[in-house]
RODREN-350653 format. One record per atom (N, C-alpha, C, O): residue in three letters; z, y, x. Coordinates in steps of 0.001 Angstrom, whole numbers, padded with zeros to 6 digits, always signed. Layout:
// RODREN-350653
ALAZYX;...
***
This chain:
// RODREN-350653
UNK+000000-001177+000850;UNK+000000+000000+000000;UNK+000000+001240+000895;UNK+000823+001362+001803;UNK-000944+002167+000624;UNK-000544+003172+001390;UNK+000089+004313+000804;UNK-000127+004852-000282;UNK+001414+004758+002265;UNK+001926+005665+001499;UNK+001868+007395+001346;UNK+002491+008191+000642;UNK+000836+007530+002337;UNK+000227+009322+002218;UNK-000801+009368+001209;UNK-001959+009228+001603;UNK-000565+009558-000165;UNK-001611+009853-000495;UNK-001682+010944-001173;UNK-000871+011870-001205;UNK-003131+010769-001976;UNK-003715+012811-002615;UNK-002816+012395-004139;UNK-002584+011300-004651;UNK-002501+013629-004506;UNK-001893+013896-005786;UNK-000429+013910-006110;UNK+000219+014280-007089;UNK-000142+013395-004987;UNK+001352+013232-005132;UNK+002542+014434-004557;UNK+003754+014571-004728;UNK+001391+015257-003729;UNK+002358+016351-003098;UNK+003780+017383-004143;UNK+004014+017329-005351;UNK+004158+017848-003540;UNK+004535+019178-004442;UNK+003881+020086-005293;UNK+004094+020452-006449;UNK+002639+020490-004053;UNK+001925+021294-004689;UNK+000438+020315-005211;UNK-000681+020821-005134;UNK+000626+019073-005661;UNK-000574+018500-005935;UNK-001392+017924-004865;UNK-001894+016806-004977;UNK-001532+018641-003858;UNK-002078+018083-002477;UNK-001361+016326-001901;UNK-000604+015584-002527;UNK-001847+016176-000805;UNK-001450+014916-000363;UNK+000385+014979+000239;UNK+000941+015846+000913;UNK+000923+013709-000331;UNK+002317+013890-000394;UNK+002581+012155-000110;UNK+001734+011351-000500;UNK+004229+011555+000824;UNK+004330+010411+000640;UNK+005096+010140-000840;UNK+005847+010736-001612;UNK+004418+008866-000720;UNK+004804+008149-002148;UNK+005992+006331-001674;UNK+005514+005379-001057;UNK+006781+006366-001955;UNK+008082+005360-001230;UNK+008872+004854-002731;UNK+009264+005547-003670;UNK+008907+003766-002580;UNK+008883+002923-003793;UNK+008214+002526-004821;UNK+007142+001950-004630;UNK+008634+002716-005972;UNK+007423+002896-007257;UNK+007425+001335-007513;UNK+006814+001078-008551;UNK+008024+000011-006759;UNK+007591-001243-007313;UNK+008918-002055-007354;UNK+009898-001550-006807;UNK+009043-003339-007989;UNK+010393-003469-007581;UNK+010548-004161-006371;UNK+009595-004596-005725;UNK+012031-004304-005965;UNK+012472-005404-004293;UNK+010943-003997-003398;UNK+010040-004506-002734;UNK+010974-002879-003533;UNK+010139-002476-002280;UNK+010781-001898-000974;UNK+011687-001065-000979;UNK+010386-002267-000206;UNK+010903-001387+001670;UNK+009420-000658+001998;UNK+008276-001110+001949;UNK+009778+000248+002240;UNK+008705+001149+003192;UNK+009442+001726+003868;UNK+010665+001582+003864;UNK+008597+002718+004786;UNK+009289+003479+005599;UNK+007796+004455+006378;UNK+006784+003848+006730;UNK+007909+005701+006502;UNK+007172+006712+007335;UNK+007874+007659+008378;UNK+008491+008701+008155;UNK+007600+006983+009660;UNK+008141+008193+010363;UNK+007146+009029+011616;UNK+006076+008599+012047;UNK+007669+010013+011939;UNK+007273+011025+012940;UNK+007920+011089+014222;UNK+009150+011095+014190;UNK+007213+011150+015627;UNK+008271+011345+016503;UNK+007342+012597+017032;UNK+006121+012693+017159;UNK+008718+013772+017361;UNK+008557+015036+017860;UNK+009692+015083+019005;UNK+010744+014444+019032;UNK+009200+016002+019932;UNK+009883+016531+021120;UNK+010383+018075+021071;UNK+009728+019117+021053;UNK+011654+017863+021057;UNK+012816+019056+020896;UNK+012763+019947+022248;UNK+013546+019544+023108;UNK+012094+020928+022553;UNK+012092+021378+023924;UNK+013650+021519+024493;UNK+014732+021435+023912;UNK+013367+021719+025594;UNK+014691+021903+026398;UNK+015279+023207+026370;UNK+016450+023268+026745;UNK+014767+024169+026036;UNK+014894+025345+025607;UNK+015092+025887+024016;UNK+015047+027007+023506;UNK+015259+024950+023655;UNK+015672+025314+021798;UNK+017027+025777+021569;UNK+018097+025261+021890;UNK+016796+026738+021014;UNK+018183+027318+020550;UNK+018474+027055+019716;UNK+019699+027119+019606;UNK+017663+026526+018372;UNK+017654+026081+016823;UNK+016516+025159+016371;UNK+015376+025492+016049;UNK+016877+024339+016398;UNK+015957+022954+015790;UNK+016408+022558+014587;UNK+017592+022296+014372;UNK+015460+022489+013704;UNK+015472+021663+012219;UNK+014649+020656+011716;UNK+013669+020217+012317;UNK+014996+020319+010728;UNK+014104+019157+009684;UNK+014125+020176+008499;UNK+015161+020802+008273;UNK+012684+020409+007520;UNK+013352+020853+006364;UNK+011955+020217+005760;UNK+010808+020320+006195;UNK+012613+019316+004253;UNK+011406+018938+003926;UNK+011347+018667+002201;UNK+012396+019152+001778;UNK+010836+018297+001450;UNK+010636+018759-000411;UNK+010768+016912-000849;UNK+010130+015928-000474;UNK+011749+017073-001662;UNK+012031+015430-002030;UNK+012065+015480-003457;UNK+012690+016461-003860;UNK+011444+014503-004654;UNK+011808+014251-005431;UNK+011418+012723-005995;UNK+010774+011870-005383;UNK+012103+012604-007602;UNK+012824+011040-007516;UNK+012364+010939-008589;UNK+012589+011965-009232;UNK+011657+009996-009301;UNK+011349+009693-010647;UNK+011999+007834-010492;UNK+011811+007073-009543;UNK+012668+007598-011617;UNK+013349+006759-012201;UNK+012722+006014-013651;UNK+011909+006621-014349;UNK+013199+004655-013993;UNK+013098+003824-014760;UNK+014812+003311-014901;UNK+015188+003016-016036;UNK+015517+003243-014095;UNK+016454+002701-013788;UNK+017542+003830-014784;UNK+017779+005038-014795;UNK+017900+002850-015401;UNK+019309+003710-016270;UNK+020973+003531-015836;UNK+021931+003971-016473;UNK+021018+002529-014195;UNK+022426+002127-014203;UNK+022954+003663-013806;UNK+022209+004640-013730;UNK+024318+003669-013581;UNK+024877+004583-013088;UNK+025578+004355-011723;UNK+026473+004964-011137;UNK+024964+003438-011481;UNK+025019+002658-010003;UNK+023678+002780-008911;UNK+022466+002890-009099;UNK+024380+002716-007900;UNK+023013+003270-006895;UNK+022328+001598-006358;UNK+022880+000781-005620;UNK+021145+001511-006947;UNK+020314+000212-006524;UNK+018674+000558-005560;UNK+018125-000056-004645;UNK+018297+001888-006355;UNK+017242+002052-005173;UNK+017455+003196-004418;UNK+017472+004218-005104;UNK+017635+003369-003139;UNK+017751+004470-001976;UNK+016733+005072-000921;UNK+015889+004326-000424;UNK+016781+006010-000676;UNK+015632+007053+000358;UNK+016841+007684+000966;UNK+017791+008339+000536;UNK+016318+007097+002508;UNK+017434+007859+003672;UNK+016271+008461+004236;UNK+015205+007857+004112;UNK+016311+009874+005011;UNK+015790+010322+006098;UNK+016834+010763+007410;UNK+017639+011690+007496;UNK+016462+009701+008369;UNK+017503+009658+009313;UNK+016756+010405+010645;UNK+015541+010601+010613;UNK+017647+010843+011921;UNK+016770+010625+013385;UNK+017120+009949+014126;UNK+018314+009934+014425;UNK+016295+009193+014665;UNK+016461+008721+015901;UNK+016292+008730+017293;UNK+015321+009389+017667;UNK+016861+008267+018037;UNK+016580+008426+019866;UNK+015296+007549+019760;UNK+014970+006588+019064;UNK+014476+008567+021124;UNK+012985+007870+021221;UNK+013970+006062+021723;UNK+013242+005613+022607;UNK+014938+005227+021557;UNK+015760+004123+022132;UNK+015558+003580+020825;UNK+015907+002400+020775;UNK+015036+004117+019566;UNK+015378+003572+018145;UNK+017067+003535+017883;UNK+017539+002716+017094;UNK+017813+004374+018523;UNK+019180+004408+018435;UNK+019653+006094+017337;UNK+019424+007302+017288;UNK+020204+005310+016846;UNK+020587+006222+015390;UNK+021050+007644+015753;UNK+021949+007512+016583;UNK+020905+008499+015585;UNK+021483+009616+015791;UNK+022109+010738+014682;UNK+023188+011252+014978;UNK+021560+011063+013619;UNK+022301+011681+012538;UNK+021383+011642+011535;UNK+020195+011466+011807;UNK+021913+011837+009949;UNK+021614+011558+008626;UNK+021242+012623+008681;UNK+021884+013526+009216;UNK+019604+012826+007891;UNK+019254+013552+007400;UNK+019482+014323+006293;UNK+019528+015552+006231;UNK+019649+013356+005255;UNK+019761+013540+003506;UNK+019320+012070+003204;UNK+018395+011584+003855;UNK+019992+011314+002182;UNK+020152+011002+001305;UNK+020304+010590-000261;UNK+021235+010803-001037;UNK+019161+009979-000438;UNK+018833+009916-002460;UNK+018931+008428-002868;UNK+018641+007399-002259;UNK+019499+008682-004251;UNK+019060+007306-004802;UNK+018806+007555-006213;UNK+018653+008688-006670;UNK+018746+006092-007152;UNK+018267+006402-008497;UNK+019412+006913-009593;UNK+019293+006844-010816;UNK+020619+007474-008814;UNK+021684+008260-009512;UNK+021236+009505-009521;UNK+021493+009912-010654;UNK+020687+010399-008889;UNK+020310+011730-008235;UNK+019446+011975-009631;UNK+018920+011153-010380;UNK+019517+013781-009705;UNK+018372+014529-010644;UNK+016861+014019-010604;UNK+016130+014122-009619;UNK+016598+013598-011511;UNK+015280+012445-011401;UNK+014009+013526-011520;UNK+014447+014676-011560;UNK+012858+013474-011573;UNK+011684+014673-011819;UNK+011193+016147-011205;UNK+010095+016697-011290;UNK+012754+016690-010383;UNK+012743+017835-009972;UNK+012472+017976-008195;UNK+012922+017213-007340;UNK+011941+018720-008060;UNK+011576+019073-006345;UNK+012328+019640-005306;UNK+012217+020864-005235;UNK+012915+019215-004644;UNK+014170+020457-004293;UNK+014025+020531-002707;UNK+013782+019504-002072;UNK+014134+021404-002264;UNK+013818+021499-000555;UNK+015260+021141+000132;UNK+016370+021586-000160;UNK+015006+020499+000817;UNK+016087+020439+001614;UNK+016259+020501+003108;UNK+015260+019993+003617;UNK+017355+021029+004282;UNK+017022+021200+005226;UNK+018524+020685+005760;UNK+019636+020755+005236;UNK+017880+019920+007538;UNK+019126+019354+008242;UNK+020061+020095+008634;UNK+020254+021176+008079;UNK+020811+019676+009641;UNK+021806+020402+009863;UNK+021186+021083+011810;UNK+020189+020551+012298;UNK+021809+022009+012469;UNK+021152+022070+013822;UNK+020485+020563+014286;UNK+020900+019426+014062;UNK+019547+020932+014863;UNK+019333+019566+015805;UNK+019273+020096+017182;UNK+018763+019270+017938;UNK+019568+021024+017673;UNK+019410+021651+018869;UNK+020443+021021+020129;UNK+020331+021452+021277;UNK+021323+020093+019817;UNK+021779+019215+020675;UNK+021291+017889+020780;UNK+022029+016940+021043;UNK+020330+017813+020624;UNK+019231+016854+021347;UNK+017932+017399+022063;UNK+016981+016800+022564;UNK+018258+018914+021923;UNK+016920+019512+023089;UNK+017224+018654+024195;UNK+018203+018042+024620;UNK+015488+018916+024643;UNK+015109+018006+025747;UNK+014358+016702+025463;UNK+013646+016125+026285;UNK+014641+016226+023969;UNK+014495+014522+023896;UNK+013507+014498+022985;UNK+013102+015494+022387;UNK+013090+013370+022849;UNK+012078+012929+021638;UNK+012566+012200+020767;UNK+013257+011208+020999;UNK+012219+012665+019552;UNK+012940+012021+018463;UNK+011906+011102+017391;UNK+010684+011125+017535;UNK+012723+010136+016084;UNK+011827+009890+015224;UNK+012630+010355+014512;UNK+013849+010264+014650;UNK+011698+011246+013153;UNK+012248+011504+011987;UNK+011798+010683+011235;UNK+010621+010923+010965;UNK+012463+009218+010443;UNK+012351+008331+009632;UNK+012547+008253+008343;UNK+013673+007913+007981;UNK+011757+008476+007559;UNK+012123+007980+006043;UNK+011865+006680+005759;UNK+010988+005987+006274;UNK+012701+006345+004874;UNK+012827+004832+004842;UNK+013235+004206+003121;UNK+014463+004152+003049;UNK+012690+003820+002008;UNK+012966+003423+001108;UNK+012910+001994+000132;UNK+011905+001356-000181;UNK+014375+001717-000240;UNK+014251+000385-000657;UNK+014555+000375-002151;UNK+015661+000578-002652;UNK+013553+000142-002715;UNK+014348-000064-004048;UNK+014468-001745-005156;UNK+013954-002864-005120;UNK+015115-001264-005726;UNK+015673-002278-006763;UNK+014754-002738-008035;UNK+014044-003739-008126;UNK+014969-001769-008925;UNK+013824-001413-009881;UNK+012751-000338-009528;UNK+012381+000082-008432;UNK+012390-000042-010718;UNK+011438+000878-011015;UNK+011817+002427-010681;UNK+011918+003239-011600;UNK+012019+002793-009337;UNK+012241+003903-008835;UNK+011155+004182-007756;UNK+010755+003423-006874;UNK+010721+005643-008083;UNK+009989+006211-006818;UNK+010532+007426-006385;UNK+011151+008156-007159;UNK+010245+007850-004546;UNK+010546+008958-004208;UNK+009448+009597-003883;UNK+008581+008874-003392;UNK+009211+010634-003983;UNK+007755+011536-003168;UNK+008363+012332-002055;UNK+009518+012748-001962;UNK+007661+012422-001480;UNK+008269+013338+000607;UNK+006884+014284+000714;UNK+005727+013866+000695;UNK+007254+015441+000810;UNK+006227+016251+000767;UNK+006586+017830+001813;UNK+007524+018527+001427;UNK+006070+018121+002638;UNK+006098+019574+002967;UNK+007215+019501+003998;UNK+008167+020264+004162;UNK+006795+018174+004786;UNK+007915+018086+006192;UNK+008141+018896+007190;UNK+007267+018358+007869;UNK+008495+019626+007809;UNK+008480+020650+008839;UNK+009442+020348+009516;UNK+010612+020035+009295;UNK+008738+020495+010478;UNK+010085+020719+012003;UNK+010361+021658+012351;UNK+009568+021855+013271;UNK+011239+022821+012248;UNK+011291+024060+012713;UNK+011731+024284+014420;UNK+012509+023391+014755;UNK+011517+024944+015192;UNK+011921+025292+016658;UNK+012395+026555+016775;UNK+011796+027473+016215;UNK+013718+026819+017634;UNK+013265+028356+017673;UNK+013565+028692+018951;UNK+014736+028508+019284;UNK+012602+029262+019983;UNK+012853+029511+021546;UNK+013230+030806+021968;UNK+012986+031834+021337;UNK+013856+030738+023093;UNK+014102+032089+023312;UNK+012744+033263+023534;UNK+011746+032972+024194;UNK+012955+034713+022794;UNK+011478+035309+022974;UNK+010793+034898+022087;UNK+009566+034843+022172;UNK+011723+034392+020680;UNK+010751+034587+019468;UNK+010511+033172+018830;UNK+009775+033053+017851;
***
């Protein structure tokens, strides 16, 4: 299945699509290099959740995590499952990443679900900010 496709964005454009079937795992990630000179590094990126699922229990989940170019865990991005506001788009952004300047990272999304839950990932950005602008 592929998961970049057209129609699914925010703005209609091409957007990932992560779940949508039941028992599904996917996962899309990016690896970027944090200069050594960053004063302010981010993740900020547009998530939303459409549901079938009526428990009030969390069965399907979307983590966006980073990792060391080692595949060694480094901090939680954000966090959804099929408890969360279902239909709506909401931007969300990490916390500093500027204590891993210097390194290369993966930014991983990763989704497993249960039932009939999908997430869409749309409008990923890595922000930098160097000295001199």
């Amino acid at each position: 299945m592929e998961l970049i496709q057209e129609g699914v964005g925010r703005w209609g454009d091409w957007g990932a699509k992560l779940g949508g079937r039941f028992y599904s795992q996917d996962a899309i990630a990016q690896t970027v290099h944090i200069p050594a000179d960053a004063q302010l590094a981010f993740v900020a990126f547009s998530v939303k959740m459409t549901t079938l699922e009526t428990s009030t229990e969390p069965h399907s989940i979307l983590v966006l995590a980073l990792y060391g170019s080692d595949s060694s865990f480094l901090t939680l991005l954000g966090q959804y499952d099929n408890t969360d506001t279902a239909y709506l788009w909401t931007r969300q952004f990490s916390g500093d990443l500027a204590p891993y300047r210097g390194q290369t990272v993966i930014v991983l999304a990763g989704a497993q679900t249960e039932g009939m839950t999908t997430f869409y990932l749309d409008d990923i950005t890595f922000v930098v900010e160097r000295p001199g602008g």
